[in-house]
C-alpha positions as YAML, in Angstrom:
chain: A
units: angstrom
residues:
- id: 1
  name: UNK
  ca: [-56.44, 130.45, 20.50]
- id: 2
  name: UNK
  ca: [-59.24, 132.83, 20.39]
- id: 3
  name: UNK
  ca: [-59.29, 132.87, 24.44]
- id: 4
  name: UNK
  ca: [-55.96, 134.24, 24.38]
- id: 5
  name: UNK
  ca: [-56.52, 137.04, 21.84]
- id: 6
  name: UNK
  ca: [-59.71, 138.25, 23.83]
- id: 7
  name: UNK
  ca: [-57.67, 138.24, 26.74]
- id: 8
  name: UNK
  ca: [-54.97, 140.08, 25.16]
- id: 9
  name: UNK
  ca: [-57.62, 142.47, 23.61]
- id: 10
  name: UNK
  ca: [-59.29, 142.83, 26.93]
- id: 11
  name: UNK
  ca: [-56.13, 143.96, 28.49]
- id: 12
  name: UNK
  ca: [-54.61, 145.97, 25.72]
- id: 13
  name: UNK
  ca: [-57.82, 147.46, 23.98]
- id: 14
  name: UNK
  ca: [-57.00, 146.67, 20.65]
- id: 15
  name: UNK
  ca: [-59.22, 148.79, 18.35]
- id: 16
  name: UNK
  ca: [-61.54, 147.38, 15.96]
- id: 17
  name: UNK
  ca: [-62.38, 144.27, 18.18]
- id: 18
  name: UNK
  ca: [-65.21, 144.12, 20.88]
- id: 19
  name: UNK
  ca: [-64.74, 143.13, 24.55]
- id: 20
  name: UNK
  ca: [-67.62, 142.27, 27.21]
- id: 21
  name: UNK
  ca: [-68.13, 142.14, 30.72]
- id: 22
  name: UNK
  ca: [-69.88, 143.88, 33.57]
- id: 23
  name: UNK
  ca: [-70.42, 147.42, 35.64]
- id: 24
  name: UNK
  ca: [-71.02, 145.28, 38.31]
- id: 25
  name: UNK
  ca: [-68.55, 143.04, 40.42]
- id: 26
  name: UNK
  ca: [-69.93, 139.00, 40.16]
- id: 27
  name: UNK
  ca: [-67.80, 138.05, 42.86]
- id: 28
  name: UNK
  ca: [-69.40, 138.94, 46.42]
- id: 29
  name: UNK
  ca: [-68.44, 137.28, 49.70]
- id: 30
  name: UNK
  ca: [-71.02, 134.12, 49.28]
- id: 31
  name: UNK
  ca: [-69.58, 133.02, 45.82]
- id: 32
  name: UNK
  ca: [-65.83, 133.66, 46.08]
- id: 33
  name: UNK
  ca: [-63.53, 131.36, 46.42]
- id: 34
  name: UNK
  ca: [-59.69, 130.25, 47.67]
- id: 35
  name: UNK
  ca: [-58.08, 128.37, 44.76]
- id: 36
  name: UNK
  ca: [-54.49, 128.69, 45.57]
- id: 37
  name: UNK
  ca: [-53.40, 126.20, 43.24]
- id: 38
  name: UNK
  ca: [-53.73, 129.11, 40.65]
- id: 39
  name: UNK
  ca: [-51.00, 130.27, 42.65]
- id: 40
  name: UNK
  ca: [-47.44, 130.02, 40.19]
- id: 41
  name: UNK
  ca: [-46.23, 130.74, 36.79]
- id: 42
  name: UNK
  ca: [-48.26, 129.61, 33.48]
- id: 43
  name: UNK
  ca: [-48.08, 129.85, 29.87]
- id: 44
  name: UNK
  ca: [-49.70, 128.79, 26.72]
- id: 45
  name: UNK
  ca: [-49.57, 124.75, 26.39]
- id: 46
  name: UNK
  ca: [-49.63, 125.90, 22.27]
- id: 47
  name: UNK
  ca: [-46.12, 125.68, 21.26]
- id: 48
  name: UNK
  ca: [-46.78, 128.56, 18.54]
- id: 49
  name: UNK
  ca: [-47.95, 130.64, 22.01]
- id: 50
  name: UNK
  ca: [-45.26, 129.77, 24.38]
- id: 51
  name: UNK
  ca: [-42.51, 132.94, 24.63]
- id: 52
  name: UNK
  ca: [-45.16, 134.95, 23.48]
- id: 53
  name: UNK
  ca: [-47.16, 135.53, 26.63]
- id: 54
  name: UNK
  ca: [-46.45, 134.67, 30.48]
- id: 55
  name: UNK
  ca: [-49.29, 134.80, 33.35]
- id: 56
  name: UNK
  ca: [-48.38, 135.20, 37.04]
- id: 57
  name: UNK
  ca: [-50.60, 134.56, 39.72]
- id: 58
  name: UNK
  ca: [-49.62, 135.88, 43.23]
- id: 59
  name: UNK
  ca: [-52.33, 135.47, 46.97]
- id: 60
  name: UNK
  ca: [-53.21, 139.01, 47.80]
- id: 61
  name: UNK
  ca: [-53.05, 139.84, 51.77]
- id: 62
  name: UNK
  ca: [-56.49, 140.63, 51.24]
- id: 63
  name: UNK
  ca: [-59.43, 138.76, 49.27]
- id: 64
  name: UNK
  ca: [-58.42, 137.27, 45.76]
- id: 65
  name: UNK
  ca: [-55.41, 137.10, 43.70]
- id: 66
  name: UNK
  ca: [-53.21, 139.46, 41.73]
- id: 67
  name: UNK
  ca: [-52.96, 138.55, 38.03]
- id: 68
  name: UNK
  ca: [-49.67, 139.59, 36.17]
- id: 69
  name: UNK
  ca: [-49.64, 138.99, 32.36]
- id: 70
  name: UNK
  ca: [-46.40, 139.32, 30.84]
- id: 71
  name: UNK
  ca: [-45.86, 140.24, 27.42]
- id: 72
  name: UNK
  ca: [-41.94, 138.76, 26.60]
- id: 73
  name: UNK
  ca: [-41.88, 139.96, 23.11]
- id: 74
  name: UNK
  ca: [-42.28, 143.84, 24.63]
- id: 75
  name: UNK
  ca: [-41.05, 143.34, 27.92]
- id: 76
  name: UNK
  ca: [-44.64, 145.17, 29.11]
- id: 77
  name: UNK
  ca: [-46.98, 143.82, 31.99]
- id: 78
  name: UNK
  ca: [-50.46, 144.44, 33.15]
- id: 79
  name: UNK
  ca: [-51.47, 143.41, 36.25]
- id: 80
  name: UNK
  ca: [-55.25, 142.75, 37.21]
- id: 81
  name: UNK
  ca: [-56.75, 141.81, 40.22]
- id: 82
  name: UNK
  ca: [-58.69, 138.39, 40.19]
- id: 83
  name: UNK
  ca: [-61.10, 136.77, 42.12]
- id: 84
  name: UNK
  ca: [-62.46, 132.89, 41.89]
- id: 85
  name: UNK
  ca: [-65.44, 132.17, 42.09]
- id: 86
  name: UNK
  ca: [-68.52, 129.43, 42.01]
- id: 87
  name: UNK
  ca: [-71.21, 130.29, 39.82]
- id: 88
  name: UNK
  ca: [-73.50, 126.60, 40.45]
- id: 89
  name: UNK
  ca: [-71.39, 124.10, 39.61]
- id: 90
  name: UNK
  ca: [-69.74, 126.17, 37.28]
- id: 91
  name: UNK
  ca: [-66.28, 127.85, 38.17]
- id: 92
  name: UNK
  ca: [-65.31, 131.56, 37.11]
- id: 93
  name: UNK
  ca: [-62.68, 134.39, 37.38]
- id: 94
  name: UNK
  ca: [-63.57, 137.80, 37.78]
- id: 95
  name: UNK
  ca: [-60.81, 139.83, 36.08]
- id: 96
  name: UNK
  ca: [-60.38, 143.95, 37.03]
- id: 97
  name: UNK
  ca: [-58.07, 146.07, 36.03]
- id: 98
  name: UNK
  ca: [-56.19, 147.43, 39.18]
- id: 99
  name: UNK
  ca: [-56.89, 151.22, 40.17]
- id: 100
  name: UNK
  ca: [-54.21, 153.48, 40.28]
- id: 101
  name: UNK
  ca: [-52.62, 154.94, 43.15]
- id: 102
  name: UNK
  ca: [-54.43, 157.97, 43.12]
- id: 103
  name: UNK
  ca: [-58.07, 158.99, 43.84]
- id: 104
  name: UNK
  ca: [-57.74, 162.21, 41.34]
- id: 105
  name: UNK
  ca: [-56.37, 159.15, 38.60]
- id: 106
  name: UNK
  ca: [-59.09, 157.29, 39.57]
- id: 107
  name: UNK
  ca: [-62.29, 159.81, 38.75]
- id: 108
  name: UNK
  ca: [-64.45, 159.39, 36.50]
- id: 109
  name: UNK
  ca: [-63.10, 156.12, 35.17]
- id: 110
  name: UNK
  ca: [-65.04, 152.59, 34.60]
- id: 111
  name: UNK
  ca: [-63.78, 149.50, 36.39]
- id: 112
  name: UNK
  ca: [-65.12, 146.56, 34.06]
- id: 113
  name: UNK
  ca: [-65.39, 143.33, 35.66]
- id: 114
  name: UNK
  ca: [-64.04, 141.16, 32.81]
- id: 115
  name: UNK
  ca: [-65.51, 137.15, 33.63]
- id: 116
  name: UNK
  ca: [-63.90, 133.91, 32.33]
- id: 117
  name: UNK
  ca: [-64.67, 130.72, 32.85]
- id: 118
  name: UNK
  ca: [-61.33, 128.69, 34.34]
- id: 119
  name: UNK
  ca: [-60.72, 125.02, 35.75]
- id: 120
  name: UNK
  ca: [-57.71, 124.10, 37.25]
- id: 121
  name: UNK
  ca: [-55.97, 120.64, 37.73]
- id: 122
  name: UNK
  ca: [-52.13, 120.33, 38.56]
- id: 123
  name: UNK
  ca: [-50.34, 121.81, 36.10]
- id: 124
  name: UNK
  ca: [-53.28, 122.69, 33.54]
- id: 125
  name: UNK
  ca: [-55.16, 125.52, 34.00]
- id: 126
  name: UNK
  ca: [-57.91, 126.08, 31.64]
- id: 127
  name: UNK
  ca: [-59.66, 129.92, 30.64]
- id: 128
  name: UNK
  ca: [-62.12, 130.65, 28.31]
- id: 129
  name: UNK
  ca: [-64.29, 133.41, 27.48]
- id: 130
  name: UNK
  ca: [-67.61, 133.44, 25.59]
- id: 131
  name: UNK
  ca: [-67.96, 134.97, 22.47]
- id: 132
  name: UNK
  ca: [-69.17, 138.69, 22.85]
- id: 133
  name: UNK
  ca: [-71.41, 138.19, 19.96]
- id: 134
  name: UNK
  ca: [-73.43, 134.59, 21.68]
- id: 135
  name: UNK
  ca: [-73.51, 136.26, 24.87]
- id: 136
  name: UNK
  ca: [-75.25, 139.62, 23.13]
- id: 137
  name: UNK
  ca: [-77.63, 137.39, 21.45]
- id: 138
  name: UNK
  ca: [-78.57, 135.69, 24.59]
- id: 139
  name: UNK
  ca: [-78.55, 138.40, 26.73]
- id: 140
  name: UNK
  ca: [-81.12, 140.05, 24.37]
- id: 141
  name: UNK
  ca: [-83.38, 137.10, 24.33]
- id: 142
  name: UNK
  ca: [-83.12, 137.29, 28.20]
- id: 143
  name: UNK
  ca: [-84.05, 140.90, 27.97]
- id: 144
  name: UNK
  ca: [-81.04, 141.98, 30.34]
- id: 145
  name: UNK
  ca: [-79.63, 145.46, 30.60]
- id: 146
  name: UNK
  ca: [-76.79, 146.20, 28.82]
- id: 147
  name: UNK
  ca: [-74.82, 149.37, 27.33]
- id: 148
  name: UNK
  ca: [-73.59, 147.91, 23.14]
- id: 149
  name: UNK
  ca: [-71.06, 150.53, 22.18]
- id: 150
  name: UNK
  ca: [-67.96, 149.71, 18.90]
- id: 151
  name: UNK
  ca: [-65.97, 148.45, 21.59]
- id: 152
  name: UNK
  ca: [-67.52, 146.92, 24.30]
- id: 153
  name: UNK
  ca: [-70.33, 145.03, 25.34]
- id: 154
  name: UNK
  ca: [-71.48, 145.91, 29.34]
- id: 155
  name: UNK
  ca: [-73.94, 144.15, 30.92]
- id: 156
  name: UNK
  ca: [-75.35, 147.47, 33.36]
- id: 157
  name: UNK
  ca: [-78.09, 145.13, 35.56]
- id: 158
  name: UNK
  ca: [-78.06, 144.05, 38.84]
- id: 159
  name: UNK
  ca: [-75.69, 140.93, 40.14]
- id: 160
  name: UNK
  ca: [-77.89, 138.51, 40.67]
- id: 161
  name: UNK
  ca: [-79.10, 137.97, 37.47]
- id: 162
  name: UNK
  ca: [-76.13, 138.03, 36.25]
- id: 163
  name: UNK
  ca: [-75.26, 135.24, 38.09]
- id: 164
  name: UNK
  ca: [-78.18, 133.47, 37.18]
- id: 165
  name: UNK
  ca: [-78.17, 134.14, 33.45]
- id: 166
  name: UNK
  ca: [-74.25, 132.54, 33.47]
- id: 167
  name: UNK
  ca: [-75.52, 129.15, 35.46]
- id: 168
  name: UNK
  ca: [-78.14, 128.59, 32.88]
- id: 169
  name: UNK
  ca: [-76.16, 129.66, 29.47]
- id: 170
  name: UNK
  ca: [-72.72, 128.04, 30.60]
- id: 171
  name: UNK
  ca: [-72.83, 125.40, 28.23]
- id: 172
  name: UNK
  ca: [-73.66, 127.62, 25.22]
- id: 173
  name: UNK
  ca: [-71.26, 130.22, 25.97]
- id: 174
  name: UNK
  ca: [-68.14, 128.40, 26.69]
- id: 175
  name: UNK
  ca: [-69.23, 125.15, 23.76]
- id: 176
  name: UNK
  ca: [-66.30, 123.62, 23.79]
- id: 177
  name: UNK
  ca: [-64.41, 124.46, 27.23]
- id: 178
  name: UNK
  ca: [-61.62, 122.56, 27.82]
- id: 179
  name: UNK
  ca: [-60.41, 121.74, 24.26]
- id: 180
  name: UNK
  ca: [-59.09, 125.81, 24.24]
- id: 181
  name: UNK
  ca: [-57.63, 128.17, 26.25]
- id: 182
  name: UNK
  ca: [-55.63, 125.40, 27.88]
- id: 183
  name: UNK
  ca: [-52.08, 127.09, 30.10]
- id: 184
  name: UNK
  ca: [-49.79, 124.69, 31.45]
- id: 185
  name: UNK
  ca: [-47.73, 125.39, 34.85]
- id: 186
  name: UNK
  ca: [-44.20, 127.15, 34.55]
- id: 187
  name: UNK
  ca: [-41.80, 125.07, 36.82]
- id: 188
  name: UNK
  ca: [-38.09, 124.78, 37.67]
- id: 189
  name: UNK
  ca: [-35.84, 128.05, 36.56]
- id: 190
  name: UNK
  ca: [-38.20, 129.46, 34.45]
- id: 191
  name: UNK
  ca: [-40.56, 130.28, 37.09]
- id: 192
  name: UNK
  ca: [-40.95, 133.60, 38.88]
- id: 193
  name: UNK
  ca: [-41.56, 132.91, 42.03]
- id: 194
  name: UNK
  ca: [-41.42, 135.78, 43.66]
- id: 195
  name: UNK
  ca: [-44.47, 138.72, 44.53]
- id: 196
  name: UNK
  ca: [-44.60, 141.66, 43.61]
...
């Protein structure tokens, strides 16, 4: 389940792997959506996953969601704020790190804007990111900005084409789309339930 390791790697920063996303927010007024039937508990539909890892989805008072993801085996959680949104006919979540409480914790640090592709229908929710090294490739043949560090891959350019470049390349950077990253709804006692 390589979506679920880049996620994991994208929240955790494990070292030695590479992560990708953007300097710039995707999601803007005219593309975001309301998809609250993200709303609820999910895990892995992978038997070897489920236990492992545990994502909670809560409606923010204000635009977007909040994005818990549980770690069980540690008893650790990250939470990231999350916005849908409509790229064509194409639907994506923009995932951000929340800031701290703080503006003196806040200087001088980088929020990425992490992007996944995502469909959901009733109890299957389905996330995938591309693979940082087809999106470099294409990104380079496309000639758009971007800042290639050991780490991380950040597109630096403006939204826009962005936007555009992900409508046009959708196919080739999420292949094969809804045969992975496939979570299945948490219901009955095992659910959360309640906000944060």
């Amino acid at each position: 389940m390589r979506w679920l390791g880049f996620l994991l790697l994208v929240l955790l920063v494990a070292p030695g792997c590479k992560e990708h996303g953007s300097i710039v927010p995707l999601a803007d007024d005219d593309n975001s959506i309301v998809q609250d039937e993200l709303v609820g508990d999910w895990e892995p539909a992978d038997a070897k996953q489920q236990g492992k890892t545990r994502f909670h989805i809560f409606k923010r008072e204000r635009n977007g969601y909040l994005l818990n993801v549980e770690n069980v085996k540690e008893d650790k959680t990250l939470e990231l704020e999350m916005v849908p949104l409509v790229v064509g006919k194409y639907r994506f979540l923009q995932l951000q790190r929340k800031p701290f409480t703080t503006k003196e914790e806040n200087a001088g640090l980088l929020r990425v804007c992490y992007f996944a592709r995502y469909d959901v229908s009733g109890d299957d929710f389905y996330v995938a990111f591309a693979s940082t090294g087809v999106i470099k490739q294409l990104m380079e043949e496309h000639d758009l900005p971007m800042l290639d560090s050991d780490n991380t891959l950040l597109y630096t350019g403006m939204r826009e084409p962005m936007l555009a470049f992900l409508e046009e390349h959708a196919e080739e950077l999420y292949p094969k789309f809804k045969e992975s990253g496939l979570l299945r709804r948490i219901t009955g006692d095992d659910a959360a339930g309640n906000a944060p």
